[in-house]
C-alpha positions in Angstrom: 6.2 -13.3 -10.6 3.7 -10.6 -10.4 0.5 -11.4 -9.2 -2.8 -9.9 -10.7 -6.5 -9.7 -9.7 -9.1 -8.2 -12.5 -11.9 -8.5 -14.0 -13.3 -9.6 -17.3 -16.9 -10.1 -18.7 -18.3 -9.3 -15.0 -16.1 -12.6 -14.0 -13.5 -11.9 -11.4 -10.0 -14.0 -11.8 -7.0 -14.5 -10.3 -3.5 -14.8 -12.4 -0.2 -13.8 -13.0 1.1 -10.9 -15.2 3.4 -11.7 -17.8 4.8 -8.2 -17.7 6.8 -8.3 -21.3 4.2 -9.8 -23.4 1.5 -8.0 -21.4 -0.8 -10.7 -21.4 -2.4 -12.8 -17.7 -2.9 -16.9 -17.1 -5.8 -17.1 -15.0 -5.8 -20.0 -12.4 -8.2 -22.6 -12.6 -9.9 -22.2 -9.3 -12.8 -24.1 -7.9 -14.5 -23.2 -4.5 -12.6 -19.9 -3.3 -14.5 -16.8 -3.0 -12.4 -14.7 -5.7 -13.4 -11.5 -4.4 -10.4 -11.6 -1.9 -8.0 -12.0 -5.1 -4.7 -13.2 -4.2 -4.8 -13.7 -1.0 -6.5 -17.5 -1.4 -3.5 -18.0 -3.5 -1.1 -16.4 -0.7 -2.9 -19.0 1.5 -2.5 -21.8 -0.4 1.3 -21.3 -0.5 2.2 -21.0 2.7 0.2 -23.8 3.6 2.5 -26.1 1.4 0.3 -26.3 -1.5 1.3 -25.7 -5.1 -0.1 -23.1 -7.2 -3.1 -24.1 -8.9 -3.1 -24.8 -12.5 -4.1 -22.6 -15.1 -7.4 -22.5 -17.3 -6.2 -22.5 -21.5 -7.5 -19.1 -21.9 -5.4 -15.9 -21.7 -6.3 -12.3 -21.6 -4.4 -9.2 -22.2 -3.9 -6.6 -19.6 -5.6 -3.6 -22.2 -8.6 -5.9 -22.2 -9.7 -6.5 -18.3 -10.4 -4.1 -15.4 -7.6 -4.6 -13.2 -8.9 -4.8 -9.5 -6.9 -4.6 -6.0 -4.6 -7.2 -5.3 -6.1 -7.6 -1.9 -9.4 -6.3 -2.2 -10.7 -7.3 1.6 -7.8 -7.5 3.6 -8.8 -10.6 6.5 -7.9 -7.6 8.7 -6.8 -3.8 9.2 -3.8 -2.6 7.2 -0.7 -2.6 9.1 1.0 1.5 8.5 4.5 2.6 9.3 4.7 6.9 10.4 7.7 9.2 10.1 9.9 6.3 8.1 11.7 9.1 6.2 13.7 11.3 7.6 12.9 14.5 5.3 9.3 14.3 5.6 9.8 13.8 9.3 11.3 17.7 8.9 8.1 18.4 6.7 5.8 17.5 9.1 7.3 19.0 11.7 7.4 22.1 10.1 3.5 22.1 9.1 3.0 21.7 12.8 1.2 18.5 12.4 1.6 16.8 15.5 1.9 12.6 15.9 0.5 13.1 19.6 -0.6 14.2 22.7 2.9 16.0 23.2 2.8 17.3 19.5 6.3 16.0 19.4 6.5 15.9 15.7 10.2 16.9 14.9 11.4 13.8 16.8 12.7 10.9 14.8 11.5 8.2 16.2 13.5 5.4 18.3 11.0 2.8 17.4 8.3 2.2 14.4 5.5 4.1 15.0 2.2 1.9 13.5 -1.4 2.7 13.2 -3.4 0.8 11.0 -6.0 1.7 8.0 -9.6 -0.5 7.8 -9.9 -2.9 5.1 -12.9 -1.4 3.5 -10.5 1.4 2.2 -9.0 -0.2 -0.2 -9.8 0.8 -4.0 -8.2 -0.4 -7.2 -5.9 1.7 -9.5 -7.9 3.5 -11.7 -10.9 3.6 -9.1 -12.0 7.3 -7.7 -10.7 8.4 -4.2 -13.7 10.5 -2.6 -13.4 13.9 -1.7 -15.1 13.6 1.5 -16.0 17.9 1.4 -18.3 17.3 4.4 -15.9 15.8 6.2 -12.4 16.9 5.7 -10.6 20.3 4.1 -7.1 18.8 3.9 -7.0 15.8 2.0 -3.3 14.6 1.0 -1.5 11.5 -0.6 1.4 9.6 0.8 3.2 7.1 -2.0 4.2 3.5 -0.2 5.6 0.2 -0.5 3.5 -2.2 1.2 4.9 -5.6 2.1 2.7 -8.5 2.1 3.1 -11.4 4.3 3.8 -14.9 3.1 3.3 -17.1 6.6 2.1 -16.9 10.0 4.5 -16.3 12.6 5.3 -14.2 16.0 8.5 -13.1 17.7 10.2 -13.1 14.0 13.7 -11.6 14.2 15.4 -9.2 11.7 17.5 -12.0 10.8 14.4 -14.2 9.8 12.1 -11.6 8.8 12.5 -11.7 5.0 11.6 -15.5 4.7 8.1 -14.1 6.0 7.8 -11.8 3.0 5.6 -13.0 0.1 6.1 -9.6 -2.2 5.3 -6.1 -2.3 2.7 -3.8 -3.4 1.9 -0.1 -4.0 -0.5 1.8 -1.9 -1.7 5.5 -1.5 -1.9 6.1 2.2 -4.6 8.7 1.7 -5.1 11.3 4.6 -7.1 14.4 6.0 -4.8 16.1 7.6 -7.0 18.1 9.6 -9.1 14.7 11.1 -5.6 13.5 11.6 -4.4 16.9 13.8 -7.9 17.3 15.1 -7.8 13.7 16.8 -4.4 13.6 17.7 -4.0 10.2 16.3 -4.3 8.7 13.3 -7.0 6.3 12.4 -10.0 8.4 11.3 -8.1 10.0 9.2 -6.5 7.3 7.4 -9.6 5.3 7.0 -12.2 7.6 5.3 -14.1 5.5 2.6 -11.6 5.3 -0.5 -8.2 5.9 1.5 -6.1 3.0 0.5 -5.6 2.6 -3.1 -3.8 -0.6 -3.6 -2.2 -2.1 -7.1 -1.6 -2.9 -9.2 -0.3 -6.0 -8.8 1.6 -8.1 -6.2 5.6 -9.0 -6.9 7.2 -11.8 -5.6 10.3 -10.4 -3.3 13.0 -12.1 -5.8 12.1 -9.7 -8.3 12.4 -5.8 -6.0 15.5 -4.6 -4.0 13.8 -3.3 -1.1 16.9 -1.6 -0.1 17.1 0.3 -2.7 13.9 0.8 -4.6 12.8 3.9 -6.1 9.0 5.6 -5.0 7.9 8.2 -6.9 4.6 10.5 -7.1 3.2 12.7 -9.6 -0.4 14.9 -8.9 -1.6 16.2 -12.0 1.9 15.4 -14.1 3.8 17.7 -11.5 6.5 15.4 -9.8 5.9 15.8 -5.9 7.7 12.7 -4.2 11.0 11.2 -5.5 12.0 9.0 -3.0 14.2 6.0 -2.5 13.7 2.5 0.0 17.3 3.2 0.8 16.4 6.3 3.0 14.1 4.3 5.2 14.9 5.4 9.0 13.2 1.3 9.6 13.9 -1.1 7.2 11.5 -4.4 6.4 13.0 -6.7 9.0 13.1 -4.1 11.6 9.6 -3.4 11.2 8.2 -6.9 11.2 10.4 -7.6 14.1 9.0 -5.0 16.0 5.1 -5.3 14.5 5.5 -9.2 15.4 7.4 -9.1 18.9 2.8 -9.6 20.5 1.7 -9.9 17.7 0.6 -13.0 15.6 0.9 -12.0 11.8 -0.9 -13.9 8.6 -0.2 -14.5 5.1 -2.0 -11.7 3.6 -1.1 -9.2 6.0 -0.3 -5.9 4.7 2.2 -3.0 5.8 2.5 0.0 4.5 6.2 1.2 5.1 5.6 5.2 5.3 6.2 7.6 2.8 8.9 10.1 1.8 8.8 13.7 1.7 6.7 15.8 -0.9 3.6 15.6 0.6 0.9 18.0 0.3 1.2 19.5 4.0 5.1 19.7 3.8 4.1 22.6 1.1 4.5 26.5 2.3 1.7 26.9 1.9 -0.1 23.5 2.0 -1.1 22.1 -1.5 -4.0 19.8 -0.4 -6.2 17.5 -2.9 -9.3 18.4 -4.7 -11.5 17.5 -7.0 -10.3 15.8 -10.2 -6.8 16.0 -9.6 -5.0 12.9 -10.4 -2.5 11.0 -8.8 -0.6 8.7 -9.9 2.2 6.3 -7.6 5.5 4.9 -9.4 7.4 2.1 -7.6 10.1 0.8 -9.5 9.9 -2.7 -9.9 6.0 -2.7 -9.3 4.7 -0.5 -11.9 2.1 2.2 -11.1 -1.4 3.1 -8.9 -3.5 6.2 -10.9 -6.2 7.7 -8.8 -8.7 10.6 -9.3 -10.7 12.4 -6.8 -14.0 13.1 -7.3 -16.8 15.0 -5.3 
């Protein structure tokens, strides 16, 4: 099932995508706050609840604003670094470090994770600011984000897919030069705007994460084409090692990293600016289109 959050005649709903015909059934939903789209829903599940029903209208997707999945995560975004090998080699050969020790041409023994806030998510089709004043070196990253299905801590590998609800796309927008200035990674992954999400959720029956395709195009030129299959972590791994202290909730979000082809891996460095256009393709999941603006 893919799961969709839009809008329609200022009303925000909650429903599911029938992807062939195009169309959405909205749920019938009495007292939840629909501005955190499908996360009530997520709740609702893995609390032991059917979904609710649906209300007789339908809409079609040409007709409504589609909105972010999750548009106020309960909490920050969960974010996987350096989960490709080849854009592990890219950033190393920018010179963008990952740490007090600069150590960026190491591949990493364990998941490296920072996390994004939850106010920077935006919607597909939503502007990504520039931020001028702030940074010089803004850059996309294409992901797969996982979202959690239940609660639990100390999942193993073996277990860690029956925590998975589905799957998202998200642009783990960056300024480079924040994130090389700082030495770590937070400020410059959570600038106002950094975390386009959409634009929809899928159930996990309907993606092999193993082998998914991730592609991203600025301005119609292809720079990422990348592939689940060349993860250097896979899913369980990382929730096994996100969950080994740490108690995680249906709604969760994390962001797996992103392959090579990003603007700093360019000699030399082909940053954002104003009005280009980016636009995410995950196979399975459809695709996240962004503009910057000043």
């Amino acid at each position: 099932m893919q799961f969709i959050h839009f809008s329609f005649d200022k009303q925000k709903f909650t429903g599911i995508l029938d992807k062939t015909s195009q169309t959405i059934k909205a749920f019938d939903i009495s007292g939840v706050d629909l501005k955190y789209g499908v996360l009530p829903i997520i709740e609702m599940l893995s609390s032991g609840k059917e979904l609710p029903a649906f209300k007789d209208e339908q809409f079609n997707l040409n007709d409504v604003e589609v909105l972010a999945p999750i548009p106020f995560p309960r909490r920050n975004i969960f974010c996987v670094g350096k989960n490709y090998l080849e854009h592990v080699k890219e950033v190393a050969a920018s010179g963008l470090g990952s740490g007090a020790n600069n150590n960026a041409a190491d591949v990493p023994s364990y998941p490296i994770v920072f996390s994004k806030v939850p106010e920077t998510v935006i919607a597909t089709n939503n502007p990504i600011q520039r931020h001028r004043h702030v940074t010089n070196c803004l850059d996309y990253e294409s992901e797969l984000a996982v979202i959690i299905g239940k609660e639990g801590r100390g999942i193993t590998k073996e277990n860690a897919m029956d925590y998975v609800f589905g799957y998202t796309i998200v642009n783990d927008v960056s300024a480079r030069d924040l994130q090389k200035r700082h030495q770590q990674w937070h400020i410059a992954k959570s600038l106002d705007t950094f975390c386009p999400m959409g634009p929809v959720i899928v159930t996990k029956d309907e993606i092999d994460v193993a082998n998914t395709s991730i592609k991203c195009w600025v301005n119609n030129e292809l720079r990422q084409d990348g592939n689940t299959s060349q993860f250097i972590f896979d899913i369980p791994t990382i929730i096994e090692n996100l969950s080994a202290g740490i108690t995680l909730y249906p709604g969760d979000v994390i962001a797996t990293g992103t392959p090579s082809g990003v603007g700093v891996g360019f000699v030399p460095p082909r940053f954002l600016d104003t009005a280009d256009i980016i636009k995410i393709q995950v196979e399975g999941i459809g695709e996240l289109v962004n503009v910057v603006i000043e």
